[in-house]
Backbone as ProteinMPNN parsed JSONL, in Angstrom:
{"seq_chain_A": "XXXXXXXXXXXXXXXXXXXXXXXXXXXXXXXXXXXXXXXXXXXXXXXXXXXXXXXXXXXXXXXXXXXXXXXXXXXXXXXXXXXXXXXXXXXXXXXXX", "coords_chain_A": {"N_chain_A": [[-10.314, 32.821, -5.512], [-7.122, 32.256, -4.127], [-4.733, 30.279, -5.646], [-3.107, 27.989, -4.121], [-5.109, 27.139, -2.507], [-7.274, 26.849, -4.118], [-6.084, 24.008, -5.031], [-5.981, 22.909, -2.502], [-8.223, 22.21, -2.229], [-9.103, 20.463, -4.299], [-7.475, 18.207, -3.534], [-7.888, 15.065, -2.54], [-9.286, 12.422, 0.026], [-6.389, 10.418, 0.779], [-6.149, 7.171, -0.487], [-4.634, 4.571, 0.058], [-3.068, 1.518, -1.851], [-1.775, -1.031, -4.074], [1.057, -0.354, -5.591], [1.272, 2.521, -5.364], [2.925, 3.809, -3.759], [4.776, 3.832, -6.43], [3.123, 5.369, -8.074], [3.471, 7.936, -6.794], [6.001, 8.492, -6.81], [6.029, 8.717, -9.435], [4.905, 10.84, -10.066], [6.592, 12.942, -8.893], [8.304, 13.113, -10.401], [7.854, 13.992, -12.691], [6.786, 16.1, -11.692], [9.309, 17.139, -10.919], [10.27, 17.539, -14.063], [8.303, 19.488, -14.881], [8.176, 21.921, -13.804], [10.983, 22.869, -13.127], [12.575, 21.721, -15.489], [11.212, 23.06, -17.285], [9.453, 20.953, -19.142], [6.559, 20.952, -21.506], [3.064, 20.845, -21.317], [2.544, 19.207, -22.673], [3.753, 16.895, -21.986], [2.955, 15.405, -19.594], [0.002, 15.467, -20.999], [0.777, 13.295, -22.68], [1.393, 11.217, -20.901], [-1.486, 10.274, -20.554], [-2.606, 9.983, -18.438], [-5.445, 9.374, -15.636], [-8.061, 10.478, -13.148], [-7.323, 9.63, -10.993], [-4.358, 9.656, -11.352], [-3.774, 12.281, -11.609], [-4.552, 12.843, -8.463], [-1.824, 12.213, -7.4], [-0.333, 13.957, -8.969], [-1.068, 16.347, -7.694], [-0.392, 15.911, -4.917], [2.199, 15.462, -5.145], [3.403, 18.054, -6.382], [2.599, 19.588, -4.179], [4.11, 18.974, -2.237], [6.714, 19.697, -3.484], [6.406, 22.159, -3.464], [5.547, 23.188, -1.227], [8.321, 21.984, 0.772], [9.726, 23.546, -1.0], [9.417, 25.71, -0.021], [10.006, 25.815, 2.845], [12.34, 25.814, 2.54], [12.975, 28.123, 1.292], [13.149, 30.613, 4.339], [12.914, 33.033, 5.016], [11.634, 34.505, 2.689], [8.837, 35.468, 0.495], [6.006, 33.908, 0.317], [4.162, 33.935, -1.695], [6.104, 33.916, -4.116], [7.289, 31.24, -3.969], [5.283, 30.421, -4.936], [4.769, 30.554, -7.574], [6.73, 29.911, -9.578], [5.433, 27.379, -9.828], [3.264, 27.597, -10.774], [2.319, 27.103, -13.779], [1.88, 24.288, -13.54], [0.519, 23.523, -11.299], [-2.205, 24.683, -12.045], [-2.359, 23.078, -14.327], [-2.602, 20.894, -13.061], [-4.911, 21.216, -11.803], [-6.623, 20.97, -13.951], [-6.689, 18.694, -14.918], [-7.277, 17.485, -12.658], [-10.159, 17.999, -12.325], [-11.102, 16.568, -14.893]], "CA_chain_A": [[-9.685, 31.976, -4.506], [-6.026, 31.513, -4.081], [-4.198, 28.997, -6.59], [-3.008, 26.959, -3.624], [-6.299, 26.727, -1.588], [-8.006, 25.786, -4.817], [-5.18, 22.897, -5.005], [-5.764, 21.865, -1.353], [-9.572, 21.633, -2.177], [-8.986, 19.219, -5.097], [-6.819, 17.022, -3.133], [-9.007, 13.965, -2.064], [-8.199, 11.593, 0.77], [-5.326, 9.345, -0.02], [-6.392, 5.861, -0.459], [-3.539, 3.625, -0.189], [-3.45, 0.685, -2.751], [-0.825, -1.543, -4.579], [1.509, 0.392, -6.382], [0.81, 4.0, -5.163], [4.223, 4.579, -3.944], [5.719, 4.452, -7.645], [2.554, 6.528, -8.538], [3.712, 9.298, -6.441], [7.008, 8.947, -7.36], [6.251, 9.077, -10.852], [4.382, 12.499, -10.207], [7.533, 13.857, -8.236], [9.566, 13.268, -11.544], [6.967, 14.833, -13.864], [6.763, 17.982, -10.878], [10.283, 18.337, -11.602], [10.093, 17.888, -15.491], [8.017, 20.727, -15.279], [9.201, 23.251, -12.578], [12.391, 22.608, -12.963], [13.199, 21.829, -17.009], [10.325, 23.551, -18.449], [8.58, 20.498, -19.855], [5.479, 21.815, -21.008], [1.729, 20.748, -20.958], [2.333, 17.544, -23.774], [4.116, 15.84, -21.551], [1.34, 15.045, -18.924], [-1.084, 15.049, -21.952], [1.18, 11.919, -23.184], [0.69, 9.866, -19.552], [-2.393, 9.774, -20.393], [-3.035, 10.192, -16.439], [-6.715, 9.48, -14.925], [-8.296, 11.644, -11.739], [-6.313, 9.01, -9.432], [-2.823, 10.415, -11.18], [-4.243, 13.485, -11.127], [-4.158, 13.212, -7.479], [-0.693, 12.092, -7.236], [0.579, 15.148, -9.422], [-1.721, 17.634, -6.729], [0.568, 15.724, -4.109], [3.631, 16.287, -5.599], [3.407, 19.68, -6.129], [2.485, 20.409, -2.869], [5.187, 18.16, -1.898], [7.599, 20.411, -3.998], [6.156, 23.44, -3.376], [6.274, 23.186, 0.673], [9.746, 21.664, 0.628], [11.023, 24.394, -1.896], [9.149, 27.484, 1.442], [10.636, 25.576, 3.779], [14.195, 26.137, 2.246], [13.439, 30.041, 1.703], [12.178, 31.046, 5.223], [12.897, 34.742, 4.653], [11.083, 34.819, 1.355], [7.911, 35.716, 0.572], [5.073, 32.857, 0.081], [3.655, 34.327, -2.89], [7.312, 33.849, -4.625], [7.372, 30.166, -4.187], [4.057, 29.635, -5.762], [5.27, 31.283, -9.127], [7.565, 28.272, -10.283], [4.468, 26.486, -9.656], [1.713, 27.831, -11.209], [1.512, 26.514, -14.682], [2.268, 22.993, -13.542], [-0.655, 23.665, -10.284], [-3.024, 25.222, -13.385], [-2.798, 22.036, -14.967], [-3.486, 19.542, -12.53], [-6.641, 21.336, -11.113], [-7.42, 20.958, -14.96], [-6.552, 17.152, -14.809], [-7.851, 17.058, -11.218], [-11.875, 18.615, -13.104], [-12.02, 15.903, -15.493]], "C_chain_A": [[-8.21, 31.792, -4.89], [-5.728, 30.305, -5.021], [-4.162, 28.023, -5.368], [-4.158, 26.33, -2.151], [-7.31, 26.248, -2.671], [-7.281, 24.148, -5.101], [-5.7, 22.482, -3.95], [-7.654, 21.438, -1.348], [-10.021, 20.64, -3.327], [-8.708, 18.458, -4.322], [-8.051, 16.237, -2.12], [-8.843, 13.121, -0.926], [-7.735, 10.709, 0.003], [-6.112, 7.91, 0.474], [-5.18, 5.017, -0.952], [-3.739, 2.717, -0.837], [-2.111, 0.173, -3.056], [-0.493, -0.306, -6.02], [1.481, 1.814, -6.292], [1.758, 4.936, -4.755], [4.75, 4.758, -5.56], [4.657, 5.087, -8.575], [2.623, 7.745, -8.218], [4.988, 9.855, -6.836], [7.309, 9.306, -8.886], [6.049, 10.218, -10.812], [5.516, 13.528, -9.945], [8.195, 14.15, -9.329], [8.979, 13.799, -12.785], [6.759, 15.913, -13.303], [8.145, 18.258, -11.788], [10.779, 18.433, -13.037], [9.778, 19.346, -15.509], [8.113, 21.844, -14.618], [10.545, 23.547, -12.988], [13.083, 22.758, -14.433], [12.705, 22.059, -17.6], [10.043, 22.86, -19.404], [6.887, 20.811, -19.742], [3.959, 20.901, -20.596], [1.425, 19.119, -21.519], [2.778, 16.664, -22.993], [3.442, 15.374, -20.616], [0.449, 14.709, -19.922], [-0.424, 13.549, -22.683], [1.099, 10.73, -22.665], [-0.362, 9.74, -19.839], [-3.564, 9.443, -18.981], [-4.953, 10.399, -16.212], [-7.01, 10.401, -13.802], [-6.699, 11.142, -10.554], [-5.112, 9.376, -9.719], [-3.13, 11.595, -11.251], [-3.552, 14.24, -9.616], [-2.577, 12.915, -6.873], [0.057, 13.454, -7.855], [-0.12, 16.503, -8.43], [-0.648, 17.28, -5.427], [2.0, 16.158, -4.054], [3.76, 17.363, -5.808], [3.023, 20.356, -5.205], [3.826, 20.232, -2.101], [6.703, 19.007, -2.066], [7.577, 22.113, -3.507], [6.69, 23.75, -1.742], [7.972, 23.132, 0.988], [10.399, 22.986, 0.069], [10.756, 25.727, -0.363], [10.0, 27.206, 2.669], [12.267, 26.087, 3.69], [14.025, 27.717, 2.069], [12.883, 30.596, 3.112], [11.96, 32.782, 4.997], [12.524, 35.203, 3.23], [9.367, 35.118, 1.255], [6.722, 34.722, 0.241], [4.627, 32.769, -1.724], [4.835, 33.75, -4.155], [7.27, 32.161, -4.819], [6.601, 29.748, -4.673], [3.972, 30.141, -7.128], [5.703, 30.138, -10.072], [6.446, 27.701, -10.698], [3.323, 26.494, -10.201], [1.044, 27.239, -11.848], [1.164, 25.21, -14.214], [0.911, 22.82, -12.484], [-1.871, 23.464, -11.146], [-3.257, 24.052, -13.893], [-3.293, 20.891, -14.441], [-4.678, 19.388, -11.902], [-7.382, 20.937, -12.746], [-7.665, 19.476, -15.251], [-7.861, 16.557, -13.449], [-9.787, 16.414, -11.567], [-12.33, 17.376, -14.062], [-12.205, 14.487, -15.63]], "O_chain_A": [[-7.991, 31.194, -5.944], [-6.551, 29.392, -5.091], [-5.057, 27.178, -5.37], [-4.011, 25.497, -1.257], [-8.136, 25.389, -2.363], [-8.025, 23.203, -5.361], [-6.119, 21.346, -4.172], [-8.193, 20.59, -0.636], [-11.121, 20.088, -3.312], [-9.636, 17.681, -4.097], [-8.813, 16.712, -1.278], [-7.615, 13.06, -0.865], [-8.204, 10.232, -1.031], [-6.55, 7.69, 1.603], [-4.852, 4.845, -2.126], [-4.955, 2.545, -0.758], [-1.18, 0.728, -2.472], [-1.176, 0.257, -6.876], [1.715, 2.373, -7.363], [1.807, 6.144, -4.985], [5.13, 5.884, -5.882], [5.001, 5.378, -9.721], [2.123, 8.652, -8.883], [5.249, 11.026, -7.115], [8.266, 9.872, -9.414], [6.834, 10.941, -11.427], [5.565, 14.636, -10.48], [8.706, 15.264, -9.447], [9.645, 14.004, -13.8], [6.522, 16.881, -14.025], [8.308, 19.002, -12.755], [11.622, 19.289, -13.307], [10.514, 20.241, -15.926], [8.106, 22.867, -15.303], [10.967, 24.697, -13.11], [13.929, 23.621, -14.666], [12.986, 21.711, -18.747], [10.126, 23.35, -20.53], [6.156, 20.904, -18.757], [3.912, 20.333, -19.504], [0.64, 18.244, -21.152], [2.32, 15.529, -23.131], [3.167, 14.272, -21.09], [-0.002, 13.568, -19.821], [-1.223, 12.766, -23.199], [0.892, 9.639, -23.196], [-0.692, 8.679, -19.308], [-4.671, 8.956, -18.747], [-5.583, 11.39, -16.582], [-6.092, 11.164, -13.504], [-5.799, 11.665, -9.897], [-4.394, 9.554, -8.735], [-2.262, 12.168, -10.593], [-2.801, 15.19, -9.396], [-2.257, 13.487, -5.831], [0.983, 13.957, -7.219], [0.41, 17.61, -8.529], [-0.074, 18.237, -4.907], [2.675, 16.862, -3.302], [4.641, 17.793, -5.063], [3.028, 21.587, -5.221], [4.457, 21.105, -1.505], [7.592, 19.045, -1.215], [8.474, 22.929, -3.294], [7.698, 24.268, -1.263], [8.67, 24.077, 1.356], [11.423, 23.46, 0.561], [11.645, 26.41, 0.145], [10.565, 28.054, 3.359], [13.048, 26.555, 4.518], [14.805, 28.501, 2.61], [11.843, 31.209, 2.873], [10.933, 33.448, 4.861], [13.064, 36.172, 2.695], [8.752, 34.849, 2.287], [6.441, 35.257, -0.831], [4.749, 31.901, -2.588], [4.346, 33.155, -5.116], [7.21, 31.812, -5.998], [6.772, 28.597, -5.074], [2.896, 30.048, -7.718], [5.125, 29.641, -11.039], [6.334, 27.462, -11.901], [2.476, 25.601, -10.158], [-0.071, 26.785, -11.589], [0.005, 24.899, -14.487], [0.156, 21.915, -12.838], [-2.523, 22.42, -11.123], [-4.454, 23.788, -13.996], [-4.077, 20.086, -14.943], [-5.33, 18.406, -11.548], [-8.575, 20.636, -12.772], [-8.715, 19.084, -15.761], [-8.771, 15.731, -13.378], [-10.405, 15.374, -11.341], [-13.517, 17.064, -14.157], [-13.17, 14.048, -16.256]]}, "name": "protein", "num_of_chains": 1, "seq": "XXXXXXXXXXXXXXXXXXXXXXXXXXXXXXXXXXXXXXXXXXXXXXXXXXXXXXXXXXXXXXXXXXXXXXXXXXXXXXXXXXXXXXXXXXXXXXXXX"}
């Protein structure tokens, strides 16, 4: 299966709650830790992150990922999900336990 169709079959419905905006925004700033400045795997393993940030870092990286296809239209799909992999890779592994 596809990396980002096993991603969209993790993602859970969102249950809104107190505090859930600066749980997504935390995820956005740990996507681009690791997309972006090649922080690697420790730094997630240091949040300490449960399923429920889990699902905030499956958000954000979709979040990132979409956003980044939208800006190449003449690129190839496959291409934008490269950046993305390890950082994807890890949160289906977060997502699992």
């Amino acid at each position: 299966m596809p990396l980002l169709a096993r991603v969209l079959a993790k993602v859970a419905p969102a249950r809104a709650g107190p505090g859930d905006e600066s749980g997504f925004a935390a995820a956005v700033v740990v996507v681009d830790a690791l997309v972006c400045e090649g922080a690697g795997d420790a730094l997630v393993e240091s949040l300490q992150w449960d399923a429920n940030d889990a699902q905030f870092l499956l958000r954000a990286l979709l979040f990132r990922a979409i956003t980044d296809l939208l800006h190449r239209p003449h690129g190839e799909p496959g291409i934008v999900t490269r950046p993305y992999q390890p950082a994807l890779e890890l949160a289906l592994r977060l997502a699992e336990t």
